[in-house]
N, C-alpha and C positions, 0 to 999 in steps of 0.2 A: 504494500500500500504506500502512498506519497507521505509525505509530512504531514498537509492539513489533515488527514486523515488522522493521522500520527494524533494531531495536537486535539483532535473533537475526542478520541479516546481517552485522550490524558484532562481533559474538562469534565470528562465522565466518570471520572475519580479511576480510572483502569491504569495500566500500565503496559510504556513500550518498549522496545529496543531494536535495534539492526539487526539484521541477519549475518551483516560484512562483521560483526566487533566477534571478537575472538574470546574475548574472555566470557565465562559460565555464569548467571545467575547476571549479569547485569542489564538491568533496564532503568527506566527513565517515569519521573510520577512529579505531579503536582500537588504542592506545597500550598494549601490557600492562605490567605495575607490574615495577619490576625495584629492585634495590638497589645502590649505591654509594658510594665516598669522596667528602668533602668534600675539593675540592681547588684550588676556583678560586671570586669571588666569585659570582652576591651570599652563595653559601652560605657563604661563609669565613667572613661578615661574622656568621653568624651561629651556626653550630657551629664548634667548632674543626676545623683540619685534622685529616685520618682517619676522621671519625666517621662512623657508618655509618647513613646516612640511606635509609628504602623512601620509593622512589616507587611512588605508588597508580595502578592503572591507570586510564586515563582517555580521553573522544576529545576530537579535535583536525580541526582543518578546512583542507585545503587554501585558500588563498581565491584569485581569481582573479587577483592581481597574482604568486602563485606563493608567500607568505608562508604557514607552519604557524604556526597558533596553536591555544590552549586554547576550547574549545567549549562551551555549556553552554545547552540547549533553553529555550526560552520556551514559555508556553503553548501559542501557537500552532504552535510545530513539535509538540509532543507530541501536539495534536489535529487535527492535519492527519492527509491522504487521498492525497498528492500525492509520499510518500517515492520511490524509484525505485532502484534495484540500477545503481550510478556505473562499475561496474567488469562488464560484462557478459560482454566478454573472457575466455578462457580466460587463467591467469594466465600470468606469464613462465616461472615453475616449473611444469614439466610435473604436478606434484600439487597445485598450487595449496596450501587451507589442509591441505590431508591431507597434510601433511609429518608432522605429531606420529602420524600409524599408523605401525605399525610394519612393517617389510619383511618377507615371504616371498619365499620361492626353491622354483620348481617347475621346468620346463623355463626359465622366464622370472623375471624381479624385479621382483614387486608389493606395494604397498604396502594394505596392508588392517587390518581394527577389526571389531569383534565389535558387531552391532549392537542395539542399548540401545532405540529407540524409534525411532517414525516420526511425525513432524509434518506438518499440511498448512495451507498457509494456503490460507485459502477465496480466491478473489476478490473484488473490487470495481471497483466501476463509475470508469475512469479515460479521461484520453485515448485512452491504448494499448489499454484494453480496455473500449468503452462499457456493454458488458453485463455486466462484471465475470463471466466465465464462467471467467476464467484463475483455475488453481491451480498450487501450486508445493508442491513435495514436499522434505524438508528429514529427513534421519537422525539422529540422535544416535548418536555412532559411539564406540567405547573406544580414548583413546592406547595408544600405548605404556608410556606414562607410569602407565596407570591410569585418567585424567582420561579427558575425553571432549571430541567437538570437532562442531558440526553441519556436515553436508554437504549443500548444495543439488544434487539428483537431476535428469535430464532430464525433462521432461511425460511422456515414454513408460515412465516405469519404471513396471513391474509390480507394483504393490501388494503382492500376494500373497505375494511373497517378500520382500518386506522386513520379516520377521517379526524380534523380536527372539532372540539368538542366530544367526540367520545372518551369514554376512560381506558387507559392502562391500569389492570389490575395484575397486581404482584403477591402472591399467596405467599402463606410462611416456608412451603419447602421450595421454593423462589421459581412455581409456573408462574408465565406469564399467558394474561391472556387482555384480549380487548371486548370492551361493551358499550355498547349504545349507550349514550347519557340516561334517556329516557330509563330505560329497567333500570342503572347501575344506581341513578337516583331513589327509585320508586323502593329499591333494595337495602339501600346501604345508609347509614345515621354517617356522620363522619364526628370523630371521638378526640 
């Protein structure tokens, strides 16, 4: 896959890396921007103690010796073909990055977003898929929050209903599936 693709995965809380890097276990993830005190060096050294410094969000690369550090694309990663989705695995958290929807309660307690648009990346011709015939389907879905968060779909979803205004709904052992506003409303209290 390209970069942008690359970087909608990495907004989607997932993780990526090259297929060209040589070393084992490392990929690349985003760091969201958060805010804090000053309260230990080197920041002492340079705001005073207390002051309320935002960290901008940013990605960061596992690298193979097992060290995070700060990450910043060369031409060549931005124009490469070779990106690859690091974290393929369903996550540890049974909702993976759909933690930020928000819960309903029907007979059962799912987490679901009001859906915003549908993305698709086309394919390209890689290892894994020499014909580049693979597609990947991808939601823009509404937090809880308001915000919004992309969800990558299985091959088999159904195009048709992933119209915006329907829901993605996300079960605890993390199916995905899509519903009509109309029932998902008439169904679901949101908690």
């Amino acid at each position: 896959m390209n970069f942008g693709s690359a970087l909608t995965i990495l907004k989607a809380g997932g993780r990526v890396a090259r297929e060209g890097w040589n070393g084992k276990g490392m990929f690349l993830f985003l760091v969201a921007g958060s805010a804090f005190e000053v309260n230990r060096k080197p920041l002492l050294g340079i705001f005073p103690e207390g002051t309320k410094v935002d960290y901008h969000a940013h990605i960061d690369m596992k690298t193979a010796q097992g060290y995070v550090v700060p990450w910043l694309a060369s031409q060549a990663d931005m124009l490469a073909d070779d990106w690859v989705d690091a974290d393929p695995r369903p996550s540890a958290a049974p909702y993976g990055a759909a933690l930020d929807l928000a819960s309903y309660r029907c007979h059962k307690i799912v987490r679901a977003g009001r859906i915003k648009r549908t993305l698709i990346e086309r394919g390209r011709p890689s290892q894994a898929d020499p014909l580049g015939q693979r597609e990947r389907v991808f939601l823009e879905v509404e937090t809880a929050a308001g915000g919004s968060c992309l969800i990558e779909m299985p091959e088999n979803t159904n195009r048709d209903l992933a119209i915006p205004g329907a829901y993605l709904v996300i079960y605890e052992d993390g199916y995905k599936s899509i519903s009509p506003s109309k029932p998902f409303e008439e169904g679901y209290n949101r908690i």
